[in-house]
Jmol script that loads the backbone (N, CA, C; Angstrom):
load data "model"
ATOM      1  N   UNK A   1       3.328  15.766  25.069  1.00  0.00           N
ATOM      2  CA  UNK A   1       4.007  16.808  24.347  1.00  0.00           C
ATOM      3  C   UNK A   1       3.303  17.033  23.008  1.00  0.00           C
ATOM      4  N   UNK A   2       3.304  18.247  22.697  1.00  0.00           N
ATOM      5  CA  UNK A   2       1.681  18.582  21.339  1.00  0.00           C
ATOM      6  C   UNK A   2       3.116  18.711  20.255  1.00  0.00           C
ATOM      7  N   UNK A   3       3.128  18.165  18.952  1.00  0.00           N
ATOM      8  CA  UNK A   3       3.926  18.398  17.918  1.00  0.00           C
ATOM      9  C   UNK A   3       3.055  19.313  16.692  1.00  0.00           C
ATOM     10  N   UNK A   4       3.512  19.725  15.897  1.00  0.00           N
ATOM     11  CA  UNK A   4       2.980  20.659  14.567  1.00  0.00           C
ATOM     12  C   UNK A   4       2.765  19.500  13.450  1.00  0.00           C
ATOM     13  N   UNK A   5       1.454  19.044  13.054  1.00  0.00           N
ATOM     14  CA  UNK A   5       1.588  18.176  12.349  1.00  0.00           C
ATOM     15  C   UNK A   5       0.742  18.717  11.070  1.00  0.00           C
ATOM     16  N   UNK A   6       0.185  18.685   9.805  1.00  0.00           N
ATOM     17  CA  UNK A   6      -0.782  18.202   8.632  1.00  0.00           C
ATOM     18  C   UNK A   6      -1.079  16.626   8.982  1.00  0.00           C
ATOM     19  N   UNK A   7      -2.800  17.435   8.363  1.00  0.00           N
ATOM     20  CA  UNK A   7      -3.557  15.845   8.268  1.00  0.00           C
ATOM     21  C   UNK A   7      -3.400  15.431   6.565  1.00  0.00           C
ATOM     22  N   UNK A   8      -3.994  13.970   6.941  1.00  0.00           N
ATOM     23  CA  UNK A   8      -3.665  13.638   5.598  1.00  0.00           C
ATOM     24  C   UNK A   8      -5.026  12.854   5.518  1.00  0.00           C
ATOM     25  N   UNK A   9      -5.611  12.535   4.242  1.00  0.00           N
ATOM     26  CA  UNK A   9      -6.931  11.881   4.257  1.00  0.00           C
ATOM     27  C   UNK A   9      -6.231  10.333   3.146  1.00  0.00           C
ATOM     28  N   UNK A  10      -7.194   9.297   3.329  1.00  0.00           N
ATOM     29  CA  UNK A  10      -6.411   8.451   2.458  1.00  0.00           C
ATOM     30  C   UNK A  10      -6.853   8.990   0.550  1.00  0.00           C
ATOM     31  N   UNK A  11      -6.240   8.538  -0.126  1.00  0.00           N
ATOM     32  CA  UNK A  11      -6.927   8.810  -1.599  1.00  0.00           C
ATOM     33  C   UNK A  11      -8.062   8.205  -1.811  1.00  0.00           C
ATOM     34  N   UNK A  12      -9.030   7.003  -1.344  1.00  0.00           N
ATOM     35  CA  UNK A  12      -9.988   6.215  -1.504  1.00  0.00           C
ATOM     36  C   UNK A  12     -10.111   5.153  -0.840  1.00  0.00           C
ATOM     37  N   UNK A  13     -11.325   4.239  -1.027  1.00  0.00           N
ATOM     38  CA  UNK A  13     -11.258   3.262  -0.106  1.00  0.00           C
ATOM     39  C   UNK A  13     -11.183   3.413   1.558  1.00  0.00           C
ATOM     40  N   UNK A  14     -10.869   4.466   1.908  1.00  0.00           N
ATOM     41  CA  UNK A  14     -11.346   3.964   3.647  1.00  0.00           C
ATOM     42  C   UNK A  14     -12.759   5.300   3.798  1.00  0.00           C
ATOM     43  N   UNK A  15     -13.000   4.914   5.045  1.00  0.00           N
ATOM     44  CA  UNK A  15     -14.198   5.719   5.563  1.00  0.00           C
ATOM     45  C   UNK A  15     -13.777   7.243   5.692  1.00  0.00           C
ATOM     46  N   UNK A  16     -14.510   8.239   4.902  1.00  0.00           N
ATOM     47  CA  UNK A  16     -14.636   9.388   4.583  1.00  0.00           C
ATOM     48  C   UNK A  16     -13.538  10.232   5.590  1.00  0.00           C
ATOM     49  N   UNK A  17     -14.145   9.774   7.223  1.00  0.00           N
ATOM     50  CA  UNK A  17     -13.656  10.557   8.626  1.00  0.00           C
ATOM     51  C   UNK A  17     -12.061  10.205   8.713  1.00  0.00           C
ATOM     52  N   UNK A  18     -11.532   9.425   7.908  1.00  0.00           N
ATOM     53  CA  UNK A  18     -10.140   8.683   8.647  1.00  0.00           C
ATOM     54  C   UNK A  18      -9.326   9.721   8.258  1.00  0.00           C
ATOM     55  N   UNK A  19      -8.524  10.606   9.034  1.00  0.00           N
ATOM     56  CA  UNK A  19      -7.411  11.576   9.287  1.00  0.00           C
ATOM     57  C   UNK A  19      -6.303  10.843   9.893  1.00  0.00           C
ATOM     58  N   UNK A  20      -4.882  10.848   8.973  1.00  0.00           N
ATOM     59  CA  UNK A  20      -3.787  10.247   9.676  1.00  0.00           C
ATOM     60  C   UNK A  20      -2.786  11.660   9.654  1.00  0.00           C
ATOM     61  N   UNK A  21      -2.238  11.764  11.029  1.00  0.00           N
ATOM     62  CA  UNK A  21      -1.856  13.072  11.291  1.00  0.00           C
ATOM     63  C   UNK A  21      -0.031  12.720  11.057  1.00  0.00           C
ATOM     64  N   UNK A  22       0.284  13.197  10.281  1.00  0.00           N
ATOM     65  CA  UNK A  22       2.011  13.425   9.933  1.00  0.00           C
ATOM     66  C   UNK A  22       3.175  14.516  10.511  1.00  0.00           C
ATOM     67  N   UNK A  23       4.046  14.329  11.215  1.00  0.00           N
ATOM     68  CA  UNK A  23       4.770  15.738  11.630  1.00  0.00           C
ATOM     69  C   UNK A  23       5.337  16.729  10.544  1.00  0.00           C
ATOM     70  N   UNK A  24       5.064  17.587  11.035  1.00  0.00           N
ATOM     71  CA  UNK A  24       5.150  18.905   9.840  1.00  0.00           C
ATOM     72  C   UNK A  24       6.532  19.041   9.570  1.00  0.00           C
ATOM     73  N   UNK A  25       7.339  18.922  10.543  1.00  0.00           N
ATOM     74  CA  UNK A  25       9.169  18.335  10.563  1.00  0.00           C
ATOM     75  C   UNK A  25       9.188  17.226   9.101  1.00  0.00           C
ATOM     76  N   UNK A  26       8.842  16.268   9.687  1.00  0.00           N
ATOM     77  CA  UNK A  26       9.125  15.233   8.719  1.00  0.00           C
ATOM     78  C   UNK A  26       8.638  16.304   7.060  1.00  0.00           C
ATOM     79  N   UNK A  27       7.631  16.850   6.957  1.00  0.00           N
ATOM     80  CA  UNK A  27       7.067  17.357   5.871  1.00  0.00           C
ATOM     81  C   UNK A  27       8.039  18.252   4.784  1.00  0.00           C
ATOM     82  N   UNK A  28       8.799  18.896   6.178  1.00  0.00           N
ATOM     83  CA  UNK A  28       9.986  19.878   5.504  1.00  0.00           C
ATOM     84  C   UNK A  28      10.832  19.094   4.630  1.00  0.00           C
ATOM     85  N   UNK A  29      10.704  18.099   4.661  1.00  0.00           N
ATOM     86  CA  UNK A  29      11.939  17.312   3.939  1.00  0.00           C
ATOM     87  C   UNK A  29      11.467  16.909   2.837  1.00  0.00           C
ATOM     88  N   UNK A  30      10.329  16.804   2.582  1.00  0.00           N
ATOM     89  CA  UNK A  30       9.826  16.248   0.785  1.00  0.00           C
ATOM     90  C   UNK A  30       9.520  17.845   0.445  1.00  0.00           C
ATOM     91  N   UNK A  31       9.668  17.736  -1.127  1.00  0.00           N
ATOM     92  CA  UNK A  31       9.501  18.738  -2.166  1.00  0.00           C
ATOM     93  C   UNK A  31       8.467  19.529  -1.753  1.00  0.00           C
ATOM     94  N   UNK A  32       8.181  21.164  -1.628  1.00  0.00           N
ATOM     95  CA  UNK A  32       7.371  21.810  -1.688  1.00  0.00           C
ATOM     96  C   UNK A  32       6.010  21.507  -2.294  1.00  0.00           C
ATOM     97  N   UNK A  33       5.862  21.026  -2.855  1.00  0.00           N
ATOM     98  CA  UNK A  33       4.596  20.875  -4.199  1.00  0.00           C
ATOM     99  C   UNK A  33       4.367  19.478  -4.162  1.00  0.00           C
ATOM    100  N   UNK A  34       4.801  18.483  -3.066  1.00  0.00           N
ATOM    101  CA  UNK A  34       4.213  17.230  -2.935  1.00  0.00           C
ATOM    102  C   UNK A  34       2.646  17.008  -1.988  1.00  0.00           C
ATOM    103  N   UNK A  35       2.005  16.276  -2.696  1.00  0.00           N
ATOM    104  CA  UNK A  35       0.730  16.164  -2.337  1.00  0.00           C
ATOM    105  C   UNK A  35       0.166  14.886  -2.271  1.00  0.00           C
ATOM    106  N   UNK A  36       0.706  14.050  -2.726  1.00  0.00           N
ATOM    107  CA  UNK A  36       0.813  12.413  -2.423  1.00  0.00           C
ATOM    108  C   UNK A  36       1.627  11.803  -1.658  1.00  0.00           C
ATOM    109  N   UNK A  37       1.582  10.996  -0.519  1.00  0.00           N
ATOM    110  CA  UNK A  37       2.202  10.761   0.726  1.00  0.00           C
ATOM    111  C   UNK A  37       2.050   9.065   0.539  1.00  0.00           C
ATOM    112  N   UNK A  38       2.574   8.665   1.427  1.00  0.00           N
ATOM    113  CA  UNK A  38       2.478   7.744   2.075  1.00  0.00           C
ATOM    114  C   UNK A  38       2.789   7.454   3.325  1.00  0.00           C
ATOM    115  N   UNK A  39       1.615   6.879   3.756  1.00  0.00           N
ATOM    116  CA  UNK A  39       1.973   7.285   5.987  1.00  0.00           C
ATOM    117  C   UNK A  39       1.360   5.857   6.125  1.00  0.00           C
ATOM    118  N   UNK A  40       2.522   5.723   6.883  1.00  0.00           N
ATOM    119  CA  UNK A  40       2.657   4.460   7.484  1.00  0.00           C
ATOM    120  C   UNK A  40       1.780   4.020   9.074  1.00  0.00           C
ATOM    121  N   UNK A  41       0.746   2.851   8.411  1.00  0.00           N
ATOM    122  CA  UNK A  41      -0.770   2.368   8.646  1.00  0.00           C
ATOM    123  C   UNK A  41      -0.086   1.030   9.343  1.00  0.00           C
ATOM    124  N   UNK A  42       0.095   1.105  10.374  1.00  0.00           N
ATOM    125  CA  UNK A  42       0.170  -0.925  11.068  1.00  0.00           C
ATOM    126  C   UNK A  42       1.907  -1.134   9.925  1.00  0.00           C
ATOM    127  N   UNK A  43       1.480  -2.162   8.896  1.00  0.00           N
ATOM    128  CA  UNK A  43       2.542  -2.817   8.935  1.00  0.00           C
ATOM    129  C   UNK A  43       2.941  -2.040   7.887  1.00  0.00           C
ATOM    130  N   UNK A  44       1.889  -1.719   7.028  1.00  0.00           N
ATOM    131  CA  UNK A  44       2.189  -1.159   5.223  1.00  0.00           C
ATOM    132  C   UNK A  44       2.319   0.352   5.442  1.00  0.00           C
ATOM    133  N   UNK A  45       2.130   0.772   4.567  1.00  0.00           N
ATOM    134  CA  UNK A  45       2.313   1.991   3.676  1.00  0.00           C
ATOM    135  C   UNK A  45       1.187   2.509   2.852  1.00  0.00           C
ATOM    136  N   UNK A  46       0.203   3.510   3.211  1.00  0.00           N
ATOM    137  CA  UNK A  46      -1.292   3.840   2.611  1.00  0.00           C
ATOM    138  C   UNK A  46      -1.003   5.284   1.637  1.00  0.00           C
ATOM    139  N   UNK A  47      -1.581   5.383   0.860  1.00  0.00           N
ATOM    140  CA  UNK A  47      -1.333   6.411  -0.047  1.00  0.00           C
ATOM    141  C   UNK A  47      -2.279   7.350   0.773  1.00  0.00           C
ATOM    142  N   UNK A  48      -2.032   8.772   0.916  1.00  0.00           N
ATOM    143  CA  UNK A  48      -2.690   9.723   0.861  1.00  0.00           C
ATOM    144  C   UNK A  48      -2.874  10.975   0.798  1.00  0.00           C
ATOM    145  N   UNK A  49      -3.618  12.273   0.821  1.00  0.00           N
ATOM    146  CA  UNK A  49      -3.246  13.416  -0.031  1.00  0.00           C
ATOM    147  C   UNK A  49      -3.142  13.926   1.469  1.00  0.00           C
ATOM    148  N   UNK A  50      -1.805  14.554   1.482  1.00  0.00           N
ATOM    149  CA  UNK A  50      -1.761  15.794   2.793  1.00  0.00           C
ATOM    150  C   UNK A  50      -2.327  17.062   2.266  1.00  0.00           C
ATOM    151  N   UNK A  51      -2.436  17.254   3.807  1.00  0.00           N
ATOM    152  CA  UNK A  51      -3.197  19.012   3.557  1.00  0.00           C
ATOM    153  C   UNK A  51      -2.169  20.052   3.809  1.00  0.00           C
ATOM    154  N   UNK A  52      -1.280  20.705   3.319  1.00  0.00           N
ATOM    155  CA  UNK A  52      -0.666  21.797   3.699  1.00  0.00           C
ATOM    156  C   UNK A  52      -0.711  22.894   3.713  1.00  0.00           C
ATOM    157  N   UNK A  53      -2.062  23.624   3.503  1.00  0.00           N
ATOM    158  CA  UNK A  53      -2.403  24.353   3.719  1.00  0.00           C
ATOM    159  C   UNK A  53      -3.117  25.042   5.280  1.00  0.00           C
ATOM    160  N   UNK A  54      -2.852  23.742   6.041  1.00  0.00           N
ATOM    161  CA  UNK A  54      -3.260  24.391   7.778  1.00  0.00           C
ATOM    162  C   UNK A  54      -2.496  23.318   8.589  1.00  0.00           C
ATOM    163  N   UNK A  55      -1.387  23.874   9.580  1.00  0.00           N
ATOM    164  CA  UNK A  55      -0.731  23.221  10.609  1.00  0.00           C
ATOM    165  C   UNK A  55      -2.161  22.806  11.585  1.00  0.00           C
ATOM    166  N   UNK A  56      -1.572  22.247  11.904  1.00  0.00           N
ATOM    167  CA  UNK A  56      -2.389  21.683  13.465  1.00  0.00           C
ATOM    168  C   UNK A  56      -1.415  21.188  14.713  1.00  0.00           C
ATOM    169  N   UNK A  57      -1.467  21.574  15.873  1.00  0.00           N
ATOM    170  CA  UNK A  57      -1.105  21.458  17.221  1.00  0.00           C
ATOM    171  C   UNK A  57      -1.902  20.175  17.556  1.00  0.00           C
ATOM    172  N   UNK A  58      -1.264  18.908  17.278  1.00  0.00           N
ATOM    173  CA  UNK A  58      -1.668  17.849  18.199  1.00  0.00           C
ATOM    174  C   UNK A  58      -0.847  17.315  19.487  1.00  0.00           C
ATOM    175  N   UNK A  59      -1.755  16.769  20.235  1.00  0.00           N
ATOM    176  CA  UNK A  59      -1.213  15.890  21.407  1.00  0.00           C
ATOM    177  C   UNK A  59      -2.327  14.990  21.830  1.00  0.00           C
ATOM    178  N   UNK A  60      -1.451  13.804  22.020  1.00  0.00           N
ATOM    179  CA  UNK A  60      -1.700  12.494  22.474  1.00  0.00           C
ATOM    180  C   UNK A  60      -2.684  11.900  21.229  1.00  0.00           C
ATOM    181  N   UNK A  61      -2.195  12.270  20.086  1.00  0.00           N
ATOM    182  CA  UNK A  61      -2.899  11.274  19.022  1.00  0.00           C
ATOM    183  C   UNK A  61      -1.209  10.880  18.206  1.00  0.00           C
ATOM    184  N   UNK A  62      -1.732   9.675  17.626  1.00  0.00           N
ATOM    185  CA  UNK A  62      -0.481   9.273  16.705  1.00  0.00           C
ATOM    186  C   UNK A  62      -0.149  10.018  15.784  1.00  0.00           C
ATOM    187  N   UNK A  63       0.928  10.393  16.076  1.00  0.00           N
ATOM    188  CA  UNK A  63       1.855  11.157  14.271  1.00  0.00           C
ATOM    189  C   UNK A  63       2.603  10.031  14.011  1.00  0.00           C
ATOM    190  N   UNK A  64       2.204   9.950  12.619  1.00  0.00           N
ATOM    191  CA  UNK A  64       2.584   8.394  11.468  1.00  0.00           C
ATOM    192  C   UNK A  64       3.764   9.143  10.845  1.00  0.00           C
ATOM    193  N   UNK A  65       4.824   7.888  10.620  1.00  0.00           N
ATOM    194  CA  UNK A  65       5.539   8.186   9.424  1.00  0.00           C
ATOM    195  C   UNK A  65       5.226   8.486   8.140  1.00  0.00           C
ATOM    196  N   UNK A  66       6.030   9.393   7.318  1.00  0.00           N
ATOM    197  CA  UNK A  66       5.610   9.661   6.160  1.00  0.00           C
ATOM    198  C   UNK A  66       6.779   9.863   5.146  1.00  0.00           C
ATOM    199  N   UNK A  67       5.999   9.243   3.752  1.00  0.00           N
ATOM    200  CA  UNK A  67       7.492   9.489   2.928  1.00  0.00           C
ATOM    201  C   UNK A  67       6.703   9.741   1.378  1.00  0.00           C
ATOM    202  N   UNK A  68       7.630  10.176   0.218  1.00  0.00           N
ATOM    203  CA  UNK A  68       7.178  11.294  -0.410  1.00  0.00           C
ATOM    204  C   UNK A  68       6.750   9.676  -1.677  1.00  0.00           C
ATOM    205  N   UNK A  69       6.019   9.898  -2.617  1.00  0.00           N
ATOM    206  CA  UNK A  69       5.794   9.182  -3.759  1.00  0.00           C
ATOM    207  C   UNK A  69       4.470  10.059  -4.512  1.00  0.00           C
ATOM    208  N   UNK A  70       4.090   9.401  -5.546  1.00  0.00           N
ATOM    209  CA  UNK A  70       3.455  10.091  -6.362  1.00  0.00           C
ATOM    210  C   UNK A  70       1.915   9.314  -6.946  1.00  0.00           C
ATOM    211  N   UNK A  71       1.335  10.157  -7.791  1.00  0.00           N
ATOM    212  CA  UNK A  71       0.451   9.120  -8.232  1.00  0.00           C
ATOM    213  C   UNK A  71       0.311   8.027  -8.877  1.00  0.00           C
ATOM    214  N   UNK A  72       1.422   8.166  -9.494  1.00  0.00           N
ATOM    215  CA  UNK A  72       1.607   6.601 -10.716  1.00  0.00           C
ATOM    216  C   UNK A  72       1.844   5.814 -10.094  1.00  0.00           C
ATOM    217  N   UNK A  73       2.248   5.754  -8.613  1.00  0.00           N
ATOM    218  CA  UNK A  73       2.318   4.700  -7.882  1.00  0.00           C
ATOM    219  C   UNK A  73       1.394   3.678  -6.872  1.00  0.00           C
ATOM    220  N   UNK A  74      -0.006   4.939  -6.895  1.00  0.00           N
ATOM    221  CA  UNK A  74      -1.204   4.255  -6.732  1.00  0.00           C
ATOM    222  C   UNK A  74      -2.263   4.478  -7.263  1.00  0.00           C
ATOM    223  N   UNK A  75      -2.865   3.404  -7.236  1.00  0.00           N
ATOM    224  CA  UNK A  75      -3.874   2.944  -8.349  1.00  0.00           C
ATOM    225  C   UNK A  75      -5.093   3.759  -8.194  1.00  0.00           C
ATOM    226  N   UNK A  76      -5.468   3.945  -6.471  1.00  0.00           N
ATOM    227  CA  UNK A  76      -6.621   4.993  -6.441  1.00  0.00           C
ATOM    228  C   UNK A  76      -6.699   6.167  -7.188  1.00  0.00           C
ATOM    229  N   UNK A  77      -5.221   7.328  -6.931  1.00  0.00           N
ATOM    230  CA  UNK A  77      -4.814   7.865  -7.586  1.00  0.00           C
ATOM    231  C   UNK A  77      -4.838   7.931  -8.602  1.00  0.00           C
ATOM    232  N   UNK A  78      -4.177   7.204  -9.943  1.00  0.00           N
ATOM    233  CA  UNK A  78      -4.341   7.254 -11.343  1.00  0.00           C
ATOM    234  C   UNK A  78      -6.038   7.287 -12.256  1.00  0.00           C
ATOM    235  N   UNK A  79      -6.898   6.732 -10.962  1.00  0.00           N
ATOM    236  CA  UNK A  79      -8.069   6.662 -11.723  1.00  0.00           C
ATOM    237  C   UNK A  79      -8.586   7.824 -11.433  1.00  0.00           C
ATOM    238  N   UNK A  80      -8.128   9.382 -10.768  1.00  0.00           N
ATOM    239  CA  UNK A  80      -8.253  10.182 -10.522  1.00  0.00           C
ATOM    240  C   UNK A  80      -8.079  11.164 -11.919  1.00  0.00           C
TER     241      UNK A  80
END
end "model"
wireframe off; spacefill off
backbone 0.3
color backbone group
């Protein structure tokens, strides 16, 4: 079954290519103007910037949980 998701890239530290795909549902629910995420990687919680500027139609790749926070809360971030 294909869901409507945004990709999200991490803020730093992983390899350039890594896209973690989030449901665009879940998205409706944090603030318009949020751009710092956190999507849930294995056990933790990875900071990273969603793209909302283009839906994407996936199927059969993982859509990660996601929940809203900001930059002061990670460190990649702040040195931004």
């Amino acid at each position: 079954m294909a869901v409507w998701a945004y990709a999200c890239r991490p803020c730093r530290g992983e390899r350039p290519e890594v896209i973690w795909y989030v449901a665009a549902s879940d998205c409706e629910k944090l603030a318009a103007d949020t751009t710092v995420v956190r999507v849930q990687v294995r056990d933790g919680w990875r900071c990273a910037i969603i793209d909302r500027a283009r839906r994407v139609e996936v199927e059969g790749l993982l859509v990660r949980q996601v929940i809203d926070t900001d930059c002061r809360s990670c460190d990649d971030c702040q040195d931004n």
